[in-house]
C-alpha positions as CSV (number, residue, x, y, z in Angstrom):
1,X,0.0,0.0,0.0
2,X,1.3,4.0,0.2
3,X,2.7,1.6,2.8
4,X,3.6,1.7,0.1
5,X,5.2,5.5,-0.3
6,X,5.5,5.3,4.3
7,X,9.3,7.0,2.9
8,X,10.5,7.4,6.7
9,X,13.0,10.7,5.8
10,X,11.0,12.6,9.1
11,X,11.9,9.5,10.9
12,X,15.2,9.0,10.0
13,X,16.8,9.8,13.8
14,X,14.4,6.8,15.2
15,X,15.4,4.4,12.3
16,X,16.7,1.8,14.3
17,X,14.2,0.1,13.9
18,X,12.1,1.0,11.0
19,X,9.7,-0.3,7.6
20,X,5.6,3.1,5.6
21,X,4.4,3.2,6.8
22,X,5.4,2.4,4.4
23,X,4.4,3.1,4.6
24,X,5.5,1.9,4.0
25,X,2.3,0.9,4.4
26,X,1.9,2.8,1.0
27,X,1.1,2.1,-3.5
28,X,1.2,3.9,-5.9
29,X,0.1,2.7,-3.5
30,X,-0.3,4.5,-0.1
31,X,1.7,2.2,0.8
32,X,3.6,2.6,0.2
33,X,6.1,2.9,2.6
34,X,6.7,3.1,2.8
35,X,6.1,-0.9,4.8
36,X,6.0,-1.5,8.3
37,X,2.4,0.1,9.8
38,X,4.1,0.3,13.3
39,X,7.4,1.7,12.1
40,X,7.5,4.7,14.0
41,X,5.5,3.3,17.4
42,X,8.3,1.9,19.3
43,X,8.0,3.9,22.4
44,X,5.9,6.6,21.9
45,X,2.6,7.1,24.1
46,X,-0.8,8.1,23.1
47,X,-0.2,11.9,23.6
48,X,3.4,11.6,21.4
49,X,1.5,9.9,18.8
50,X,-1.0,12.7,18.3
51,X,1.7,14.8,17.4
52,X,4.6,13.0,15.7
53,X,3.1,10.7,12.4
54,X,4.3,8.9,9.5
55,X,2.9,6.7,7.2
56,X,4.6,3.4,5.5
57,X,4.7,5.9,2.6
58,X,5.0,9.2,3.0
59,X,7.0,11.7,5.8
60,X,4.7,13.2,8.2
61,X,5.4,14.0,11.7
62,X,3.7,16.6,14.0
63,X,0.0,18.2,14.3
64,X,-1.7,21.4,13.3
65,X,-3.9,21.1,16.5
66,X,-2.5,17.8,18.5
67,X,-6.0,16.4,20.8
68,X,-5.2,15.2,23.6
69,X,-5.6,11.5,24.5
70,X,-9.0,10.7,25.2
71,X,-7.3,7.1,27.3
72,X,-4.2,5.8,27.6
73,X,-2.5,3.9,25.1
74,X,-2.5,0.9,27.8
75,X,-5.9,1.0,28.2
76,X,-6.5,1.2,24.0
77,X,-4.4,-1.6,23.7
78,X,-6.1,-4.0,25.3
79,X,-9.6,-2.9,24.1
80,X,-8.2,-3.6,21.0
81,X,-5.9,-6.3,21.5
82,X,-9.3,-8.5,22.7
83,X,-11.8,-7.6,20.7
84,X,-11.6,-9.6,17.3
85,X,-12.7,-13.5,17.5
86,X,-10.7,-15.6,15.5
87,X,-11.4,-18.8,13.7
88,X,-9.2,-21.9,15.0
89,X,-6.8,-22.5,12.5
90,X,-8.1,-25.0,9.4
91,X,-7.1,-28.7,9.1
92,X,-5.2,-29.2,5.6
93,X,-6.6,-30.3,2.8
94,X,-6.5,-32.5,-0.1
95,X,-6.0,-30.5,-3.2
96,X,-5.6,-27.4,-3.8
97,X,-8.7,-26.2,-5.0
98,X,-9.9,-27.3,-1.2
99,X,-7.2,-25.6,0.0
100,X,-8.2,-22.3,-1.6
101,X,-11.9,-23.0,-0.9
102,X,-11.0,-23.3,2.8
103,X,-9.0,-19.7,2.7
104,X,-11.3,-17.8,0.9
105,X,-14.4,-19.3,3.7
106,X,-11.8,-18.5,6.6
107,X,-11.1,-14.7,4.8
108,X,-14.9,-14.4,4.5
109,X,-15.5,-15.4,8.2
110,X,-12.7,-12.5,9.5
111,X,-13.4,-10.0,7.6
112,X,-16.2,-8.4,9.4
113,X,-13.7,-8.5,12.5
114,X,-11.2,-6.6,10.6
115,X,-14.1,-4.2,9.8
116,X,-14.7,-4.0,13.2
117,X,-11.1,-3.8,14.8
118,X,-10.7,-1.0,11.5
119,X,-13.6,1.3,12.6
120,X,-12.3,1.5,16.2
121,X,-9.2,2.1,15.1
122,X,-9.9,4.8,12.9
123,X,-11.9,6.2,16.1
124,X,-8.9,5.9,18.6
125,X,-7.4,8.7,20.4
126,X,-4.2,7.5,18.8
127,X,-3.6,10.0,15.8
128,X,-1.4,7.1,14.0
129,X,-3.1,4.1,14.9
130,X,-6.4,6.5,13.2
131,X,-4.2,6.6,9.9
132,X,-2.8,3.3,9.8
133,X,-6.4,2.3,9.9
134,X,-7.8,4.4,6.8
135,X,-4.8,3.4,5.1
136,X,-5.9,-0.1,5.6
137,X,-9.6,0.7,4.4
138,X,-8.0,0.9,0.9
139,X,-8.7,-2.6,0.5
140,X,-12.7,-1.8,1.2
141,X,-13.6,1.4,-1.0
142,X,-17.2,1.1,1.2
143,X,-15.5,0.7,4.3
144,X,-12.7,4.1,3.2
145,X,-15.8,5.7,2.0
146,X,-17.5,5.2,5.4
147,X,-14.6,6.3,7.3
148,X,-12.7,8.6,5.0
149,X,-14.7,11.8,5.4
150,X,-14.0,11.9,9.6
151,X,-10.4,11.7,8.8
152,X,-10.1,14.2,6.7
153,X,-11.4,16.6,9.2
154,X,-9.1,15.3,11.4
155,X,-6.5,17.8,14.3
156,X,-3.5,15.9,12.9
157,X,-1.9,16.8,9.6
158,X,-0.6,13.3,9.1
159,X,-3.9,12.0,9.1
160,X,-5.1,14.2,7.1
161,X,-2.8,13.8,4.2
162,X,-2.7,10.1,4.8
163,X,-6.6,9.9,4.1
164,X,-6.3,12.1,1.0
165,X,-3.6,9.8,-0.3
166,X,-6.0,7.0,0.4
167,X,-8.8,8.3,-1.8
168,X,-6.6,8.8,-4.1
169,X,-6.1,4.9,-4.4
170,X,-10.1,4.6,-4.5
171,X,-11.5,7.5,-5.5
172,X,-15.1,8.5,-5.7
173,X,-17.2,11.6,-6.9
174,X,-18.7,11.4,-3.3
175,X,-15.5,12.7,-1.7
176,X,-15.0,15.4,-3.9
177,X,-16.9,17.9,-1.6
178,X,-14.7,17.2,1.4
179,X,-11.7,17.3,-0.5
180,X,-12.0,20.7,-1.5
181,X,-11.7,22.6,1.7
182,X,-8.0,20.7,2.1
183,X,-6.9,22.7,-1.1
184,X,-6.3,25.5,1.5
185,X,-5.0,23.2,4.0
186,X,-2.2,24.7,6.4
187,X,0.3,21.9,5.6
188,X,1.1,21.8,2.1
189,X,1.6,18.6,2.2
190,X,-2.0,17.8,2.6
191,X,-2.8,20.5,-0.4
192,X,-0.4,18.2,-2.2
193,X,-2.3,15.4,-1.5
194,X,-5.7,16.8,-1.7
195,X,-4.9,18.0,-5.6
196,X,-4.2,14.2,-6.4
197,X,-7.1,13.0,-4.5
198,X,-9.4,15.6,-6.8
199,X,-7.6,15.2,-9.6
200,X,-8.4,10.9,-9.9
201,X,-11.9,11.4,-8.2
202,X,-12.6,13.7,-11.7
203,X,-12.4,17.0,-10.4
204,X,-10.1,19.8,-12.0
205,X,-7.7,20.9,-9.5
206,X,-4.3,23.2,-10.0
207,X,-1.9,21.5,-9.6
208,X,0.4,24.5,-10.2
209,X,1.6,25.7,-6.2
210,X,3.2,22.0,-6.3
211,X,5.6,23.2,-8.3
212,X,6.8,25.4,-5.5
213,X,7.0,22.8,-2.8
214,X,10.1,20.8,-4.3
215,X,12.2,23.6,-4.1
216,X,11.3,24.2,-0.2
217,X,14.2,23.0,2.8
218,X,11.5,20.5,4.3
219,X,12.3,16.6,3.8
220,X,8.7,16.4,4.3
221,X,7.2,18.8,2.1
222,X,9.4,18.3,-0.5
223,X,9.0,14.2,-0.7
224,X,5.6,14.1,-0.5
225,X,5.3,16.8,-3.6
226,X,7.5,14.6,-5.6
227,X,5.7,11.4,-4.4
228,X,2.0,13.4,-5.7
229,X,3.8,14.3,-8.9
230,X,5.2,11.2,-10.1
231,X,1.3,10.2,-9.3
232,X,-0.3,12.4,-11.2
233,X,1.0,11.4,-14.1
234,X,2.3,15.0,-16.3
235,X,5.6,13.7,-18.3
236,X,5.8,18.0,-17.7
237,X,7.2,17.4,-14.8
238,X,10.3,15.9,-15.3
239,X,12.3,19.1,-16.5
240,X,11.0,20.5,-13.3
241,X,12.1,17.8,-10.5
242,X,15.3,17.7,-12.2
243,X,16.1,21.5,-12.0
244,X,15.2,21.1,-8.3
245,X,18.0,18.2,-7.2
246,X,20.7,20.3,-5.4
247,X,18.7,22.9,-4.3
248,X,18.8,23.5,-0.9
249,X,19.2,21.2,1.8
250,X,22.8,22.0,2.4
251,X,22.0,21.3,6.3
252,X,20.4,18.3,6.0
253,X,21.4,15.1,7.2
254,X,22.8,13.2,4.3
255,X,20.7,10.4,4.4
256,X,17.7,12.1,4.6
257,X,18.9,14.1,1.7
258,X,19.6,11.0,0.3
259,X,16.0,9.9,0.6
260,X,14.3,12.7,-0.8
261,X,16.5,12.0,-4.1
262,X,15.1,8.3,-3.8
263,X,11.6,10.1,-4.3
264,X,12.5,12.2,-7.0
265,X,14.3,9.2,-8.7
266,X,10.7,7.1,-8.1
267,X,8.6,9.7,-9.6
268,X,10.8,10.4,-12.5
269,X,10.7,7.1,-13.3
270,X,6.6,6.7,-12.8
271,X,6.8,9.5,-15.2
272,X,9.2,8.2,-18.0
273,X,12.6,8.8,-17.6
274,X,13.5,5.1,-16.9
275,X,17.2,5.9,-16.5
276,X,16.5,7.2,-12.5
277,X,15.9,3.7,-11.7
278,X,19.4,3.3,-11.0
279,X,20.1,5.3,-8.3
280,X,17.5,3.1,-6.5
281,X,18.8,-0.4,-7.7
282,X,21.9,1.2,-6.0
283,X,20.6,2.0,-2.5
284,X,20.1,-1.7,-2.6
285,X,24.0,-1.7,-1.8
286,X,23.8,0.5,0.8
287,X,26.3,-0.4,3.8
288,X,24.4,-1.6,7.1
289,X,24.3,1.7,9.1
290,X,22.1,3.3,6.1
291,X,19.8,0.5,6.4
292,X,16.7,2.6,5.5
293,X,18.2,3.5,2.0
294,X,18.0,-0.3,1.5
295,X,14.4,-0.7,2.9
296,X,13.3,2.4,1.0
297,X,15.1,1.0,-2.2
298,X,12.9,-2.4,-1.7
299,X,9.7,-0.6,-1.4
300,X,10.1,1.6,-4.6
301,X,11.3,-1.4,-6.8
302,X,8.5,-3.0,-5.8
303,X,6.1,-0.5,-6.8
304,X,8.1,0.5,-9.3
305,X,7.7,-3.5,-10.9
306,X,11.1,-3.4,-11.6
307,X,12.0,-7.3,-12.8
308,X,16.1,-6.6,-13.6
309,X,16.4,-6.1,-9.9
310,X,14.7,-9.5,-8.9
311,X,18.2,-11.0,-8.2
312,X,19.1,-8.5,-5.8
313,X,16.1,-8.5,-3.8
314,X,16.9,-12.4,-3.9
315,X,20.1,-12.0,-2.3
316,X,19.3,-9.9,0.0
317,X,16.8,-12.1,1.4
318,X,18.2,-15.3,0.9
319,X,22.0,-14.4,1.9
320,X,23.3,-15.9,5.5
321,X,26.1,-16.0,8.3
322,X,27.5,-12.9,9.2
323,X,26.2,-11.2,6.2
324,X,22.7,-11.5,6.9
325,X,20.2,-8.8,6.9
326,X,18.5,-7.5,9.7
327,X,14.6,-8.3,9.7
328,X,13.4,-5.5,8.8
329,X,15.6,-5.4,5.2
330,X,14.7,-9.0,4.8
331,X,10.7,-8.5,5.1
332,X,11.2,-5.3,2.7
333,X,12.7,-7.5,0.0
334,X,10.4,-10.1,0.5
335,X,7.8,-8.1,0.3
336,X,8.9,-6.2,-3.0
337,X,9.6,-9.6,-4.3
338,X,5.3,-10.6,-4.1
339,X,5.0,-7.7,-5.7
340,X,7.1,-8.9,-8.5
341,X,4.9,-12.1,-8.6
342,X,6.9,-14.1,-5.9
343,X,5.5,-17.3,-4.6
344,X,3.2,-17.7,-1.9
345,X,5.5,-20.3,-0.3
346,X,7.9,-17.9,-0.2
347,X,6.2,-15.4,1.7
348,X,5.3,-18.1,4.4
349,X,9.1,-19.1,4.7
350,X,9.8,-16.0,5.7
351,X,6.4,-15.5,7.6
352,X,7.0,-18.4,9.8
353,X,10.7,-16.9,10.6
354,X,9.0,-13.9,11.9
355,X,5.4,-14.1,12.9
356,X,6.4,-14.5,16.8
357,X,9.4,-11.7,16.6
358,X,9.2,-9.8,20.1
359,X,9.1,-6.4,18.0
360,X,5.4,-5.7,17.0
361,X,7.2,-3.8,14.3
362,X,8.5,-6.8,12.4
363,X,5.3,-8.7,13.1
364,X,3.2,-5.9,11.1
365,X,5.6,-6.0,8.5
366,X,4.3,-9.7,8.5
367,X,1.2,-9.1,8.3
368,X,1.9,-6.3,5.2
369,X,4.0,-9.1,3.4
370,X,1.0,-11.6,3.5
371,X,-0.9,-8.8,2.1
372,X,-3.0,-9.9,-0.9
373,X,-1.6,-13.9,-0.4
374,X,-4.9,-15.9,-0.8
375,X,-3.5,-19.1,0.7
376,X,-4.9,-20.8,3.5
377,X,-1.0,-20.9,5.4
378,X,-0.8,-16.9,4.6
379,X,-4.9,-16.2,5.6
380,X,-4.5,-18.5,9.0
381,X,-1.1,-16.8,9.8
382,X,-3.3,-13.0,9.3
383,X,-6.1,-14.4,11.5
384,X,-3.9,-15.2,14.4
385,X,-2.1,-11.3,14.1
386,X,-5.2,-10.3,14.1
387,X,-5.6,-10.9,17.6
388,X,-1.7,-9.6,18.3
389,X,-0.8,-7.8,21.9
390,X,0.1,-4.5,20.1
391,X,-3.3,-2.7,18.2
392,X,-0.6,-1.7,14.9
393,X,-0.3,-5.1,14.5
394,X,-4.1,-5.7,14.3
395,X,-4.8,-3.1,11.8
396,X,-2.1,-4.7,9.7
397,X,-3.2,-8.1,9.8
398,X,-7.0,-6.4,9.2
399,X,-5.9,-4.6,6.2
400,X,-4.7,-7.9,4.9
401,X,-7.7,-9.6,5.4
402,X,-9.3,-7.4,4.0
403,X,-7.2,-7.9,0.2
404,X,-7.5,-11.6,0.7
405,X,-9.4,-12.4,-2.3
């Protein structure tokens, strides 16, 4: 998903741990991220939450109008953590038409839990566990239509743009009259959003004060306009994106920097110029301590459908010993590589590595990888996150639950 997008360049001082959102969670997708829903979770209560954000896709952090917690997070959790029923896990089968049969019955029987779990979520107190939950509703266009509108009302910028972004991925004429308002948004980043969001729901928008944003000194800002103009699609743009690399940002951290040129490379390639791939096939190579280039890398490949890097996103997953990727590199690749048309047995080997990790972090980044595997393995293994400890973890598994076809 924009998870899909979640690029975590606002995050980049708490990587150690990172996905995302994005994404990822991300597509494009929202997801992006961007992908690990819970990427930027470890440690922060209720009240941080409401004011520091970002998606599996995109870079959003702080709040035009933080609310204050209406419980605490403990207290969330656990009304979350209990309320979906799950289905005992199914007996195997015969053949594999059973086998499928069996999954699609046991998706069919969750789904209204992850509906459930989904609408709470999107009700919670907890500004990011609100947008990992429209995010997730993607998957449902009834279920985003339902909730979208609330969220893009919403105090916090992040979940704001994060709902518009959703649209975007399943847009409707019926959200064109709440969209409009957000063209004058305080952040731009939401204006940026809001003019794709228009723009594929078959309104008219200007798209012109983008333009202006890539040239600004905010990582944030300035990804997420070149994120909405590879999306939109105007080959126009390319001169433009170009003529802003190397402007500004002399200050920055140089990995963040680094990042932001990841997004320009992504959307000049969604826009034509399929030379800019490489400087992402490159970030691949990136040594340990800039593991986020690497995760980053995976996610936009794997948007991006980019088969000549299949072998690298093989290695990285499948290499051992000392030279072994960290978890959070391994799901990435794994992830892009479904996306490429990997198998489903695949996805479980690395599922059943992971599933009990302690970090709820890695376990939604399971629950992203299983995302849109129909098997009964990959749809039992989402039924039992479902009903994880940690409430990022739910929504994740939901939101895959949801896809199961």
């Amino acid at each position: 998903m924009f998870q899909q997008q979640r690029s975590r360049i606002d995050n980049h001082s708490d990587f150690g741990a990172s996905s995302r959102l994005t994404r990822a969670c991300l597509t494009s997708s929202i997801a992006a991220v961007c992908a690990c829903l819970c990427s930027c979770m470890e440690g922060m209560s209720a009240s941080q939450a409401n004011s520091q954000f970002s998606s599996k896709q995109q870079s959003m952090t702080g709040s035009s109008a933080a609310a204050q917690p209406r419980m605490t997070r403990a207290t969330e959790d656990a009304q979350l953590a209990t309320g979906p029923v799950v289905l005992a896990t199914p007996t195997a089968t015969n053949s594999s038409a059973q086998s499928q049969r069996a999954a699609e019955q046991l998706a069919a029987s969750q789904r209204g839990d992850a509906q459930a779990l989904l609408r709470a979520a999107a009700a919670s107190s907890w500004s990011a566990l609100r947008a990992h939950a429209i995010e997730a509703a993607v998957e449902n266009p009834a279920l985003l239509l339902e909730l979208a509108p609330r969220a893009l009302l919403d105090d916090n910028r992040g979940v704001r743009f994060v709902a518009c972004m959703a649209i975007s991925e399943a847009p409707s004429k019926e959200f064109v009259l709440f969209l409009q308002p957000l063209l004058s948004d305080d952040s731009d980043s939401v204006k940026a959003a809001a003019t794709l969001a228009l723009a594929r729901c078959g309104a008219n928008p200007d798209p012109s004060p983008i333009s202006a944003m890539i040239y600004m000194n905010d990582a944030e800002i300035r990804a997420n306009a070149y994120l909405v103009l590879g999306e939109l699609g105007n080959p126009s743009a390319v001169a433009m994106i170009r003529d802003s690399l190397g402007h500004g940002l002399k200050l920055m951290n140089p990995i963040r920097v680094r990042l932001i040129d990841l997004a320009a490379a992504e959307a000049l390639v969604k826009l034509g110029d399929e030379h800019e791939i490489e400087p992402i096939r490159a970030a691949l190579f990136a040594p340990p301590e800039q593991s986020e280039l690497t995760i980053v890398a995976c996610e936009a490949i794997g948007r991006l459908k980019d088969e000549v890097s299949r072998p690298m996103l093989e290695r990285l997953l499948s290499v051992q010993g000392d030279a072994k990727r960290s978890p959070e590199i391994r799901l990435a690749a794994a992830t892009a590589l479904m996306q490429l048309g990997g198998s489903a047995n695949m996805a479980m080997l690395v599922t059943n590595e992971y599933i009990t990790n302690k970090d709820p972090r890695i376990r939604a980044m399971v629950a992203t990888l299983l995302r849109g595997t129909s098997s009964e393995q990959a749809v039992a293994a989402l039924s039992s996150l479902i009903r994880d400890s940690d409430p990022t973890v739910q929504v994740a598994a939901a939101a895959g639950l949801e896809s199961a076809e």
